[in-house]
TORSEGU-359360 format. One record per residue: x, y, z of N, C-alpha, C, O, CB in turn; chain. Coordinates in steps of 0.1 Angstrom, whole numbers, plus 5000, padded with zeros to 4 digits. Glycine has a CB too. Example, Ala and Ser with C-alpha at 12.3 -4.5 7.8 and 13.67 -1.06 7.14 Angstrom:
<nodes>
{nu = 5132 | nv = 4943 | nw = 5078 | cau = 5123 | cav = 4955 | caw = 5078 | cu = 5132 | cv = 4967 | cw = 5078 | ou = 5142 | ov = 4967 | ow = 5085 | cbu = 5113 | cbv = 4955 | cbw = 5090 | kette = A}
{nu = 5128 | nv = 4978 | nw = 5071 | cau = 5137 | cav = 4989 | caw = 5071 | cu = 5129 | cv = 5000 | cw = 5079 | ou = 5134 | ov = 5011 | ow = 5080 | cbu = 5141 | cbv = 4994 | cbw = 5057 | kette = A}
</nodes>
This chain:
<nodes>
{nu = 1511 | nv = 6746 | nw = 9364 | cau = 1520 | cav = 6754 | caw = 9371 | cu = 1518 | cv = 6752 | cw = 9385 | ou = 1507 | ov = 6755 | ow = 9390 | cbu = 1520 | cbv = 6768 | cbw = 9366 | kette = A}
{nu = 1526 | nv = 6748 | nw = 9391 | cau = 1521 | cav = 6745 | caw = 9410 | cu = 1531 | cv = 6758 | cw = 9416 | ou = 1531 | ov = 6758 | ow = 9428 | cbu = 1529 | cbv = 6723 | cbw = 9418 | kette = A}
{nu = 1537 | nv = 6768 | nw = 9412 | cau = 1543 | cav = 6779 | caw = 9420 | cu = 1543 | cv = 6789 | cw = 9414 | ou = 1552 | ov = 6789 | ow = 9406 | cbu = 1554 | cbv = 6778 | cbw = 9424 | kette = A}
{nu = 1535 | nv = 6802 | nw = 9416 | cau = 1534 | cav = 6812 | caw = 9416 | cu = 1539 | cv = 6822 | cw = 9421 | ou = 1532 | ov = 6826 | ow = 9430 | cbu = 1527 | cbv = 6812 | cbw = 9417 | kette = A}
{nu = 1557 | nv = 6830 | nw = 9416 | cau = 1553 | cav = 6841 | caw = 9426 | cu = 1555 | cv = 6855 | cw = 9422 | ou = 1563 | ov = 6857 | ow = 9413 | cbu = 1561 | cbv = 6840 | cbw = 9437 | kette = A}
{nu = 1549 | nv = 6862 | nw = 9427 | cau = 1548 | cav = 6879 | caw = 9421 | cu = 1560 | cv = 6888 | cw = 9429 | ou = 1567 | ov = 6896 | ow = 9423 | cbu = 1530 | cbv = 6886 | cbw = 9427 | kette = A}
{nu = 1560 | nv = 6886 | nw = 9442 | cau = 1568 | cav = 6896 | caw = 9445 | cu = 1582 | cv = 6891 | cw = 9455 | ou = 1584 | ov = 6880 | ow = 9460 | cbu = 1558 | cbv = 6907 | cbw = 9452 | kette = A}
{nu = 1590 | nv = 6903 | nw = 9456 | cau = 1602 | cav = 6898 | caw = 9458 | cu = 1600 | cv = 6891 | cw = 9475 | ou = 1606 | ov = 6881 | ow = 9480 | cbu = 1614 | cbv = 6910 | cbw = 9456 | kette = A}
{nu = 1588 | nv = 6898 | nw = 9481 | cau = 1583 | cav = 6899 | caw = 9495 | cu = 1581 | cv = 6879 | cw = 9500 | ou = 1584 | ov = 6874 | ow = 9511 | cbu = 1564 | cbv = 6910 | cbw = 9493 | kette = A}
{nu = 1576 | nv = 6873 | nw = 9489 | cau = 1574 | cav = 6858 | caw = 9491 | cu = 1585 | cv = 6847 | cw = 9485 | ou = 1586 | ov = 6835 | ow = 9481 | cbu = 1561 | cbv = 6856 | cbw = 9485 | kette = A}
{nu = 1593 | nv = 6859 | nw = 9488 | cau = 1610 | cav = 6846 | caw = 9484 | cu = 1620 | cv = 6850 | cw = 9494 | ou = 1622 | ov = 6860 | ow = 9501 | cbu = 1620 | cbv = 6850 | cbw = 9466 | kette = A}
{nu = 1626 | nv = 6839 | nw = 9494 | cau = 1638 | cav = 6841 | caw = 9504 | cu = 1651 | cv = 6851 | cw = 9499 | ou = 1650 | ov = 6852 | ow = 9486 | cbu = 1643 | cbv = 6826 | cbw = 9506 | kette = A}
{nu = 1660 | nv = 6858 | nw = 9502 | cau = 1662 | cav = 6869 | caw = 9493 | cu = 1677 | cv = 6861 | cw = 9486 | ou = 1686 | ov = 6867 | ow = 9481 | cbu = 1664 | cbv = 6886 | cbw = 9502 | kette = A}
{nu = 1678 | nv = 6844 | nw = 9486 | cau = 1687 | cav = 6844 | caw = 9478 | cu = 1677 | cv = 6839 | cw = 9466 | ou = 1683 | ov = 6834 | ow = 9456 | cbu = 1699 | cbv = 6836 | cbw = 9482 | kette = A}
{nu = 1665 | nv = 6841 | nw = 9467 | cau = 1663 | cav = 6833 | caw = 9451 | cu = 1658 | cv = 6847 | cw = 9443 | ou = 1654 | ov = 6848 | ow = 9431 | cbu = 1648 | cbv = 6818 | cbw = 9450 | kette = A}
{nu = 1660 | nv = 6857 | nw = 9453 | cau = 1658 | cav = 6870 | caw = 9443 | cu = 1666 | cv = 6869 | cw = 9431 | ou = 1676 | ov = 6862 | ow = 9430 | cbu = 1662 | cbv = 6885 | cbw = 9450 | kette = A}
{nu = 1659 | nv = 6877 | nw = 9422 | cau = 1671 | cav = 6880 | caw = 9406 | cu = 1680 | cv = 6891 | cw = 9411 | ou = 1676 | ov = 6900 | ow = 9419 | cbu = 1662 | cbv = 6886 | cbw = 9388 | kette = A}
{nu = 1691 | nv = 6891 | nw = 9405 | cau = 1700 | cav = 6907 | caw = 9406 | cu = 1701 | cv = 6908 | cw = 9393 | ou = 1694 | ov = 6901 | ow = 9384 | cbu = 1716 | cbv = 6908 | cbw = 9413 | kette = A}
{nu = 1715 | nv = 6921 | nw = 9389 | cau = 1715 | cav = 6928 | caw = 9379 | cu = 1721 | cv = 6920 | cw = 9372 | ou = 1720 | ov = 6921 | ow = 9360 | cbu = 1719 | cbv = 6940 | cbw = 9379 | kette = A}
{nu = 1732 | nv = 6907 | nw = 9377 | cau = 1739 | cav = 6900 | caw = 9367 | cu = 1729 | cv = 6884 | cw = 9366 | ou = 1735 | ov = 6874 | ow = 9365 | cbu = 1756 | cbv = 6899 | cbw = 9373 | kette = A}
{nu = 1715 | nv = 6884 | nw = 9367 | cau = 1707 | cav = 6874 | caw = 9356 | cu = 1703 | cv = 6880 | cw = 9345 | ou = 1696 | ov = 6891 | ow = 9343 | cbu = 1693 | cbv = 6867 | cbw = 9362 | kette = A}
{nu = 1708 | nv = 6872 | nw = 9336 | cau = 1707 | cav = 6881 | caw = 9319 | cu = 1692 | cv = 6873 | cw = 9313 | ou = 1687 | ov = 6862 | ow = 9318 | cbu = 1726 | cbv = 6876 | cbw = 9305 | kette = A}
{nu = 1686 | nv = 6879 | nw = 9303 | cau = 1676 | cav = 6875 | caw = 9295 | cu = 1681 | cv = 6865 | cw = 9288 | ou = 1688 | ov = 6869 | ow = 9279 | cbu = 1670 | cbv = 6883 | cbw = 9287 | kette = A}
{nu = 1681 | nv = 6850 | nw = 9290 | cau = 1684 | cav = 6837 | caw = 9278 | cu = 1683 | cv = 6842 | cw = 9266 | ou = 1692 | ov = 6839 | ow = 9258 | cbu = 1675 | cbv = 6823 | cbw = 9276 | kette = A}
{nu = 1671 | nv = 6853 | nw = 9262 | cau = 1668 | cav = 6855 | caw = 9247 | cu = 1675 | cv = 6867 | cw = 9238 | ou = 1678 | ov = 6867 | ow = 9226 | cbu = 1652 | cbv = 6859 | cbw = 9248 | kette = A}
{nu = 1678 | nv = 6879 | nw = 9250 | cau = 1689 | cav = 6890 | caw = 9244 | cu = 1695 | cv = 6896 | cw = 9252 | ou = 1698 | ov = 6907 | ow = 9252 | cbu = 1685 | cbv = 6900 | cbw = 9237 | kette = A}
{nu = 1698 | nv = 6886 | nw = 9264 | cau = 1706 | cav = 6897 | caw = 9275 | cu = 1703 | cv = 6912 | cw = 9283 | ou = 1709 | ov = 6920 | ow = 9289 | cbu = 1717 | cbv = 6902 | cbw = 9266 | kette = A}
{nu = 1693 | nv = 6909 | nw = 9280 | cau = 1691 | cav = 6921 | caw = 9288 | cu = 1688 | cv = 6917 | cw = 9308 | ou = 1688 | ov = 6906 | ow = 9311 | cbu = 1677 | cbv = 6929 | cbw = 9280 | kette = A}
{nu = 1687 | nv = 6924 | nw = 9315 | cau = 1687 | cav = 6923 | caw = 9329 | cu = 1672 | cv = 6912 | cw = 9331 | ou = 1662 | ov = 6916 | ow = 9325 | cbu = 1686 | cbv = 6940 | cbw = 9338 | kette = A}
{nu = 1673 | nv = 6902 | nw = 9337 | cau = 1664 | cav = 6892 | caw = 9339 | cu = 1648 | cv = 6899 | cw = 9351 | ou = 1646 | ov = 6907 | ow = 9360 | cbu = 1674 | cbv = 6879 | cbw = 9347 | kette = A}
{nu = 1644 | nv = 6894 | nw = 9347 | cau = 1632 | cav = 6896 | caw = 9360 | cu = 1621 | cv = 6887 | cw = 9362 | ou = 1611 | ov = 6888 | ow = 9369 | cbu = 1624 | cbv = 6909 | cbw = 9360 | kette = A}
{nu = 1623 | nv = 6878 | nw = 9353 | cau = 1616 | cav = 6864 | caw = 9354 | cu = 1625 | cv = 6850 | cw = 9354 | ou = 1633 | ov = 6847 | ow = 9346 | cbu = 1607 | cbv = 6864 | cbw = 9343 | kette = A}
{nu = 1621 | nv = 6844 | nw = 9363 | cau = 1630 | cav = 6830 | caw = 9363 | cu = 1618 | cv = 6817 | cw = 9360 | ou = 1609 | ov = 6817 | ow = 9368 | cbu = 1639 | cbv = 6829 | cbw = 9381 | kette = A}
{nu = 1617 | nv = 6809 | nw = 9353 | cau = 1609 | cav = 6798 | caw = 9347 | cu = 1613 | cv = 6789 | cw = 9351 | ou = 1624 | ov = 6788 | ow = 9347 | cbu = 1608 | cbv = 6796 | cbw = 9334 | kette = A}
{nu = 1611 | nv = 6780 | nw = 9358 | cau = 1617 | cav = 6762 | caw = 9362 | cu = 1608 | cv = 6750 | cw = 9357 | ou = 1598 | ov = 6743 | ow = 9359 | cbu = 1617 | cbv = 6759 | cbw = 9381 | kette = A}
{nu = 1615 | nv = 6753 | nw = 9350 | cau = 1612 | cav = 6736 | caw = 9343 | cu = 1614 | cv = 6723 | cw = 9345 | ou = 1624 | ov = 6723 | ow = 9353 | cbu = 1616 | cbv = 6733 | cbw = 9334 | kette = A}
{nu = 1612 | nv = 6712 | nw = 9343 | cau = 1619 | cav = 6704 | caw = 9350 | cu = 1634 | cv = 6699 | cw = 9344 | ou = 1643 | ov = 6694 | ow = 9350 | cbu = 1609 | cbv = 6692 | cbw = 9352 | kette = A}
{nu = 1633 | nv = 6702 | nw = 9331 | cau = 1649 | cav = 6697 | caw = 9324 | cu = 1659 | cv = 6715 | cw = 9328 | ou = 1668 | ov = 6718 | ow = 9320 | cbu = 1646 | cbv = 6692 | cbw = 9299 | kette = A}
{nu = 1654 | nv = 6725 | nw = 9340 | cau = 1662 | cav = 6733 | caw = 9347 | cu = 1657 | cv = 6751 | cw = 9342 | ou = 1648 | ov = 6753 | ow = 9334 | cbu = 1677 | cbv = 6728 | cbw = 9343 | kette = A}
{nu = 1663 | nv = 6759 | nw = 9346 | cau = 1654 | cav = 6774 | caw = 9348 | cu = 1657 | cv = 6778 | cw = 9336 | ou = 1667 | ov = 6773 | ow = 9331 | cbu = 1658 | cbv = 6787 | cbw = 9361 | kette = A}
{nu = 1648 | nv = 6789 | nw = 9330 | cau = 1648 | cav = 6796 | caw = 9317 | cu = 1650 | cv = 6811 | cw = 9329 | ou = 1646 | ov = 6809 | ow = 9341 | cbu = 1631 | cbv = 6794 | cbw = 9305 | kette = A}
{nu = 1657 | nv = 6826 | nw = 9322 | cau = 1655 | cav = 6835 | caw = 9326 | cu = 1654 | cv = 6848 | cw = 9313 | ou = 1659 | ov = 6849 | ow = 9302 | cbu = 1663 | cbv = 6835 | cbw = 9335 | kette = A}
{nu = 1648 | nv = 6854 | nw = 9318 | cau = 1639 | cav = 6866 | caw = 9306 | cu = 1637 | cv = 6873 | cw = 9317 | ou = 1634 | ov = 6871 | ow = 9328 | cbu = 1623 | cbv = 6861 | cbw = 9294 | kette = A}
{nu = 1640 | nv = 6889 | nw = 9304 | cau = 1634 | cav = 6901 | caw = 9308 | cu = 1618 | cv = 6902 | cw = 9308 | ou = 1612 | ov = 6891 | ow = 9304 | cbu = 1640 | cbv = 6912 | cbw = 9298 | kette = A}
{nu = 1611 | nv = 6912 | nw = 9312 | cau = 1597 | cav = 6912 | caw = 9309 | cu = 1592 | cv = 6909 | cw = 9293 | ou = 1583 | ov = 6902 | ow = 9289 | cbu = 1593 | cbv = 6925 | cbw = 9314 | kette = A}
{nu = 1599 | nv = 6916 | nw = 9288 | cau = 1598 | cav = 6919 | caw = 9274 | cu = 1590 | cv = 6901 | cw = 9269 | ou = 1579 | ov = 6896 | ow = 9267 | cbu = 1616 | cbv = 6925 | cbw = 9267 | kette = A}
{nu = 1598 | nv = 6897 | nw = 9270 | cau = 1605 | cav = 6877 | caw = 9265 | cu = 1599 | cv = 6869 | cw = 9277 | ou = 1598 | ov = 6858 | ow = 9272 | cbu = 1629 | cbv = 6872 | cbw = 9264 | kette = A}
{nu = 1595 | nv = 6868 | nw = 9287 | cau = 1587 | cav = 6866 | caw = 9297 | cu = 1573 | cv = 6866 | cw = 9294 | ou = 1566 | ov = 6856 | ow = 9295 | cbu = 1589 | cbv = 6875 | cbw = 9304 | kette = A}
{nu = 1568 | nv = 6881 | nw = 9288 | cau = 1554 | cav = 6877 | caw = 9283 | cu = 1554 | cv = 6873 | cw = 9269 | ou = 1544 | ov = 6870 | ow = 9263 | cbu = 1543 | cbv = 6890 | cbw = 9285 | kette = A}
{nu = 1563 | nv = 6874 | nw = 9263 | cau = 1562 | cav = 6865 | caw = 9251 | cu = 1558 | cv = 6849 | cw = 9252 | ou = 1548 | ov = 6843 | ow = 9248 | cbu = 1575 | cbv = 6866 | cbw = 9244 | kette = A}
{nu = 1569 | nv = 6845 | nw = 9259 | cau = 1568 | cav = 6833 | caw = 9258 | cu = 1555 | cv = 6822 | cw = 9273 | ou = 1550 | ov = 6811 | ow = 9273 | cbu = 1587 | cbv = 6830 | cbw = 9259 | kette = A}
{nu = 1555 | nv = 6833 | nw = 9283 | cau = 1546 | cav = 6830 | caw = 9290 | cu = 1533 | cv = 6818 | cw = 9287 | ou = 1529 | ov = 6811 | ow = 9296 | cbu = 1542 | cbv = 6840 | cbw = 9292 | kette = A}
{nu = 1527 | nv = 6818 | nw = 9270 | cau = 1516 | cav = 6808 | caw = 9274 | cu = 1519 | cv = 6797 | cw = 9267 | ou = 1512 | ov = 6787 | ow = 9267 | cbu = 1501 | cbv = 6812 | cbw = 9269 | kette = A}
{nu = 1534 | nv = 6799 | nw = 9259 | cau = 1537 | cav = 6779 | caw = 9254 | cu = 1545 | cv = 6780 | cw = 9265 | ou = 1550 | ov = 6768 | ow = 9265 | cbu = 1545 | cbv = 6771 | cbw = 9236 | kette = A}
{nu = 1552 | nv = 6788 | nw = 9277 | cau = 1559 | cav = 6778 | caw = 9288 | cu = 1549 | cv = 6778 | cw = 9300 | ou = 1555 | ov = 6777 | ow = 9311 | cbu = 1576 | cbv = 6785 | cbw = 9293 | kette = A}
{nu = 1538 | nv = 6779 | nw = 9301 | cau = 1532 | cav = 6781 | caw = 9313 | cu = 1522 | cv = 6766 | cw = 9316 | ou = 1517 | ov = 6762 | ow = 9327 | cbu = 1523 | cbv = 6796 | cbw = 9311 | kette = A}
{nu = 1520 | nv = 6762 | nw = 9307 | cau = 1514 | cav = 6746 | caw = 9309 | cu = 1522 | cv = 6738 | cw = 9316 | ou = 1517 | ov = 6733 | ow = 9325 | cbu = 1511 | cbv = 6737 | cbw = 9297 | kette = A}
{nu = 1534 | nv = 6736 | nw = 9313 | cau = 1549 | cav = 6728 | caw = 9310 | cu = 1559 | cv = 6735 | cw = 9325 | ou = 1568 | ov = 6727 | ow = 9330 | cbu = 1557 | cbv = 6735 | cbw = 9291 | kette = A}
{nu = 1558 | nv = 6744 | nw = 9330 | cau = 1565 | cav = 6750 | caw = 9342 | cu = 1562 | cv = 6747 | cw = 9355 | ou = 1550 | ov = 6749 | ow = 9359 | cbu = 1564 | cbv = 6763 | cbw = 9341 | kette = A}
{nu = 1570 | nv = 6742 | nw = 9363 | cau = 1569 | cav = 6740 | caw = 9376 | cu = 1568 | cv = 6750 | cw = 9381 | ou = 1557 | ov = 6750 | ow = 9387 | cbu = 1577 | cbv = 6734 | cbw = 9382 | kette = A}
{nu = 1576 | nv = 6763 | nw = 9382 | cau = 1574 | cav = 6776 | caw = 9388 | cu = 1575 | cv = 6786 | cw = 9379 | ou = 1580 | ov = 6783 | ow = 9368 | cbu = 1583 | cbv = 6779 | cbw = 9399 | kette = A}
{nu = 1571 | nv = 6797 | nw = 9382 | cau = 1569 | cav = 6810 | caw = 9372 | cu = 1573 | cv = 6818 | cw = 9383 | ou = 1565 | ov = 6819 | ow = 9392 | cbu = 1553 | cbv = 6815 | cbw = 9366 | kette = A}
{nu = 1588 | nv = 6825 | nw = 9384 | cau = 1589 | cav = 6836 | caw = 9393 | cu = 1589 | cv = 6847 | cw = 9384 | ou = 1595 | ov = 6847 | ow = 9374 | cbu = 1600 | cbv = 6836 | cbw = 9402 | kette = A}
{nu = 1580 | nv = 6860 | nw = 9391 | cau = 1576 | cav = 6873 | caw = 9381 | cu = 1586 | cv = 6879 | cw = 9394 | ou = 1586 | ov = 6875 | ow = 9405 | cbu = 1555 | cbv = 6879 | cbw = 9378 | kette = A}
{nu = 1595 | nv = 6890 | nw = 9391 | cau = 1598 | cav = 6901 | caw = 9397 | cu = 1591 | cv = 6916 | cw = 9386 | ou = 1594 | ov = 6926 | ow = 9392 | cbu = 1615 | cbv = 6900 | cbw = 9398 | kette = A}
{nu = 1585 | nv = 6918 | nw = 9377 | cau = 1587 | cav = 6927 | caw = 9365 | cu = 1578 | cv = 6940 | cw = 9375 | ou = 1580 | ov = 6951 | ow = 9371 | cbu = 1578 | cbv = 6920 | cbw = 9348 | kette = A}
{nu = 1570 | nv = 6940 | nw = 9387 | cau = 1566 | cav = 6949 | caw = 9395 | cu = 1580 | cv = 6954 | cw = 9402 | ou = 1577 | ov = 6961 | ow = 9412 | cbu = 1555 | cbv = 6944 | cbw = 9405 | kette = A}
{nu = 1592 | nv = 6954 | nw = 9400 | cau = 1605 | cav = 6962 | caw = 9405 | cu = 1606 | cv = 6969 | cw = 9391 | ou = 1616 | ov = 6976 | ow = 9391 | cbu = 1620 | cbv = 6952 | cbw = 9412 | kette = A}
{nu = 1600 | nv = 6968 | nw = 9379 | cau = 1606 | cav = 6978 | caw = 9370 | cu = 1595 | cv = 6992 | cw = 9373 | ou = 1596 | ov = 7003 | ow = 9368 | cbu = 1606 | cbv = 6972 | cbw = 9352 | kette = A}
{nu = 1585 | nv = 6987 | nw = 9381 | cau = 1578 | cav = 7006 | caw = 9383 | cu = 1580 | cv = 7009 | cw = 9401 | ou = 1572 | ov = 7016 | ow = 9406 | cbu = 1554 | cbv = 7008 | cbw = 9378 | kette = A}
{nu = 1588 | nv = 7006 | nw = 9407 | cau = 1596 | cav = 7010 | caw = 9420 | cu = 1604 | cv = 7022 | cw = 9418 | ou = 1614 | ov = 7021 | ow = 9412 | cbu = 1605 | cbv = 6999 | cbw = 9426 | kette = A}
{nu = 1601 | nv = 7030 | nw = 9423 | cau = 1610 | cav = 7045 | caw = 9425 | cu = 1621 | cv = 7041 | cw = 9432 | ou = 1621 | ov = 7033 | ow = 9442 | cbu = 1602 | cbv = 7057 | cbw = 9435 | kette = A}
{nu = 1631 | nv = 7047 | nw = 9428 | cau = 1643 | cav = 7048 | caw = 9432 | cu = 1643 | cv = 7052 | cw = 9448 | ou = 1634 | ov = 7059 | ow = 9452 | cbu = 1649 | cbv = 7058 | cbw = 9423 | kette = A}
{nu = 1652 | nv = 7049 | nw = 9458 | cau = 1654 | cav = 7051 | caw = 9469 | cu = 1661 | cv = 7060 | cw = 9469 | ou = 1672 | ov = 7055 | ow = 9465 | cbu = 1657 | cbv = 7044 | cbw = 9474 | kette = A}
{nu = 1662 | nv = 7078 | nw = 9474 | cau = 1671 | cav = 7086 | caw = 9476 | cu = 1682 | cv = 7083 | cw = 9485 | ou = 1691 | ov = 7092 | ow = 9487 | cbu = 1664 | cbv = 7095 | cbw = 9479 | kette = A}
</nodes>
């Protein structure tokens, strides 16, 4: 894996995820994006750490957002 990133802080804010990237696996709101070279996989956390150690040899980048599911709401 040559790209690692954890937070939204080390991306440019269009490669951030929003609410309309869905999970490939059941639709739910994305927070991981996978790049592969035959093109990106996206998953919730859930399906993210599932599949994390047969796609993690094989992946060009691993983007994690799943530290925005314990962020407090902004009043």
């Amino acid at each position: 894996m040559s790209q690692i990133t954890d937070t939204v802080d080390d991306l440019e804010l269009s490669d951030a995820l929003t609410a309309y990237d869905r999970c490939d696996s059941c639709g739910a709101q994305a927070y991981i994006r996978v790049t592969l070279a035959s093109g990106d996989l996206l998953f919730c956390a859930h399906h993210g750490a599932k599949f994390k150690e047969k796609l993690a040899p094989t992946a060009l980048a691993w983007h994690d957002e799943t530290s925005r599911l314990h962020e407090q709401p902004v009043d």
